[in-house]
N, C-alpha and C positions, 0 to 999 in steps of 0.2 A: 153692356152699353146702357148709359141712363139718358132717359126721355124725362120732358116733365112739360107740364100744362096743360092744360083739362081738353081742348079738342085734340089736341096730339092723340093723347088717352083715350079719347071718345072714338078717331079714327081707328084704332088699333084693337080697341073691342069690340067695333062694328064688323072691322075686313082681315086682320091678322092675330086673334086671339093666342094664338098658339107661341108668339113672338113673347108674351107674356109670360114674367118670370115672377117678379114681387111689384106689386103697388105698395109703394107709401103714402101717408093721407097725412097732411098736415092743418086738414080744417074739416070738419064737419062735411059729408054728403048727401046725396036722397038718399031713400031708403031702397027705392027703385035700381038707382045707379048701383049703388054699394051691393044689391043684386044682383045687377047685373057684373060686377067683377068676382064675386064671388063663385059665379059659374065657372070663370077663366078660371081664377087662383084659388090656393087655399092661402098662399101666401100673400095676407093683407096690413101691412104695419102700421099702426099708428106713430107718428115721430112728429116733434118740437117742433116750432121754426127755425130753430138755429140750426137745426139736422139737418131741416129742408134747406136751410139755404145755403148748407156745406155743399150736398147733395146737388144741388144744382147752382154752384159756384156762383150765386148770387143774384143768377136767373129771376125772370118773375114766373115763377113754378107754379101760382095759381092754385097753390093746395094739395097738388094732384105730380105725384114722380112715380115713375116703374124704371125698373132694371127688365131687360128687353135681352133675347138673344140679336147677337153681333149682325149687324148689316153689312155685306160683304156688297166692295165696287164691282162693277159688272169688268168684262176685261175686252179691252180694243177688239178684239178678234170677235166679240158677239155683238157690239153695237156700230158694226162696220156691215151690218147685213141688212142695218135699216134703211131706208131711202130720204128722210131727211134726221139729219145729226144738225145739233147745238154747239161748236166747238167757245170757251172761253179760251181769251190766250189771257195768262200771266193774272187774270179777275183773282182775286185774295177778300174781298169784302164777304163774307157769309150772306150779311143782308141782301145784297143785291144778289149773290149765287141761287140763296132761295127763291126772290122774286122770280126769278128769269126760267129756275126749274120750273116755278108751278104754270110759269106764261107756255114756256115750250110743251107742257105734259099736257096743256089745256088745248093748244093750236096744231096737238097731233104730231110734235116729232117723234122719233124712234130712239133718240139718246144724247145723251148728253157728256162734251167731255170736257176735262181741265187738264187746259196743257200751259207747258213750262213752268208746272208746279209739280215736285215729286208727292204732296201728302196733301191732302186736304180734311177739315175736320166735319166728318161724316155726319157727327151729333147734333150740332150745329145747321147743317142744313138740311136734316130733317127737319127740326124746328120752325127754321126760316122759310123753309118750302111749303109750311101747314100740310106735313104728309106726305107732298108729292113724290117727293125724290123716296119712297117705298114704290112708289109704280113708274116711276122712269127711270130707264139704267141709268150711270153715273161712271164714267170711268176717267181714270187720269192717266193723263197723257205724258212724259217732261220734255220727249222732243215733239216740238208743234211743227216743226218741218220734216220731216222725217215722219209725221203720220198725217203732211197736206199731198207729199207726195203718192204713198201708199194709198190717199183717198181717190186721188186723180187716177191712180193707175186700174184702181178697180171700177172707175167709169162717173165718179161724182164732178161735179159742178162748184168752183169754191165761188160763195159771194163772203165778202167781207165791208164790215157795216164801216164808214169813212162821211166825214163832212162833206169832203172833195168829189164825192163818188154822183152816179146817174140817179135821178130820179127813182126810188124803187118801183112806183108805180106804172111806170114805163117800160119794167124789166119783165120776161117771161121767163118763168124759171124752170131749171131742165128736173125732168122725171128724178133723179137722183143728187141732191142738191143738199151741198151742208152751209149754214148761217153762221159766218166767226165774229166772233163779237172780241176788239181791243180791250186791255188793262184800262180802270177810272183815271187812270191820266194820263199815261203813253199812247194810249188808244193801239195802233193796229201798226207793226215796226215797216219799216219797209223793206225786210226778207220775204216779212211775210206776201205783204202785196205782192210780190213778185212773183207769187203762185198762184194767185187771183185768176177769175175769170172771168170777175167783173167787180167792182167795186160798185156800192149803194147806199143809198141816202136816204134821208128823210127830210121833205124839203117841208120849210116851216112857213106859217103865213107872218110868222112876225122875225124881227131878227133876234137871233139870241143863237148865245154860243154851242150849246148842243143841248142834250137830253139826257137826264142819268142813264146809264150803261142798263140799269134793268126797263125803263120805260122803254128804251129805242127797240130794244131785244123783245119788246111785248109787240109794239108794234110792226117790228120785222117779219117776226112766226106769223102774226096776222096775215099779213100782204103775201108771203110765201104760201100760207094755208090756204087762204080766201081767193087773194088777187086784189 
């Protein structure tokens, strides 16, 4: 798997060393840094920019690319023992997947999943996660009904985030409790509502149509984690 950009790096020499397979450098380092991966590797490449930016498909790589051992999704069955889950249904933006990992991993869920998508790109939101999605599972789901059921059955709480929905602030949320956040423009189908336990909101002091799908998802883990 390739990683690239210097805190990506920076995290990964700090808490996952061993993940470490080759840096490539496409700009000058400290002398410090460059010691300090040479602890990790002995495999340190010097390479072009145009390497680099094959290398990381055009990315802003920041100098700094490794080839990393394969990050494996965690599997329904292990992030079904947490007490509060992130579910996306049908979310495809990376940007916003990572935003919403590193909101959720910061506000104390136990995992995160992506349903009614068979694959998602793993590499990607590493990146957009600034690391996070290495310390919070990840798993994908492709039927989101079929494991809202399965969630109910084993004792959770579904809220799903809705314009239409209560107040969050108003809601008290039960001991085992997963947060579903809608696709950027279908928002949340009404199968799914139909499995709800309660729909929720974010009421705004001004009018305006909603909130990007990774802000609302910040401020939901909030109000879940906090109150």
């Amino acid at each position: 798997m390739i990683i690239y950009g210097k805190q990506l790096i920076l995290h990964l020499l700090k808490h996952y060393p061993k993940r470490i397979e080759t840096i490539f450098l496409a700009k000058e380092c400290e002398p410090k840094l460059f010691s300090q991966m040479a602890r990790v590797t002995d495999k340190i490449c010097r390479i072009d920019e145009k390497k680099a930016q094959a290398m990381s498909r055009g990315g802003n790589h920041q100098g700094f690319i490794a080839h990393i051992a394969d990050v494996e999704l965690a599997s329904f069955n292990e992030i079904k023992k947490g007490s509060f889950l992130v579910i996306l249904d049908e979310v495809t933006d990376v940007g916003n997947i990572g935003a919403i990992v590193r909101s959720a991993y910061a506000f104390g869920a136990d995992g995160l999943i992506l349903s009614g998508v068979k694959t998602c790109n793993l590499e990607a939101i590493l990146r957009t996660s600034s690391a996070a999605a290495f310390e919070l599972p990840i798993a994908v789901c492709p039927s989101t009904k079929d494991m809202l059921n399965e969630l109910k059955q084993i004792g959770f709480s579904l809220y799903g985030a809705d314009m239409g929905g209560v107040d969050v602030k108003e809601v008290t949320f039960a001991p085992k409790r997963v947060l579903i956040m809608g696709s950027e423009g279908k928002g949340l189908s009404p199968k799914i509502k139909e499995k709800l336990d309660s729909v929720i909101s974010i009421k705004m002091a001004r009018a305006f149509d909603s909130l990007n799908v990774s802000a609302a998802a910040a401020i939901l883990c909030d109000r879940i984690a906090n109150g």
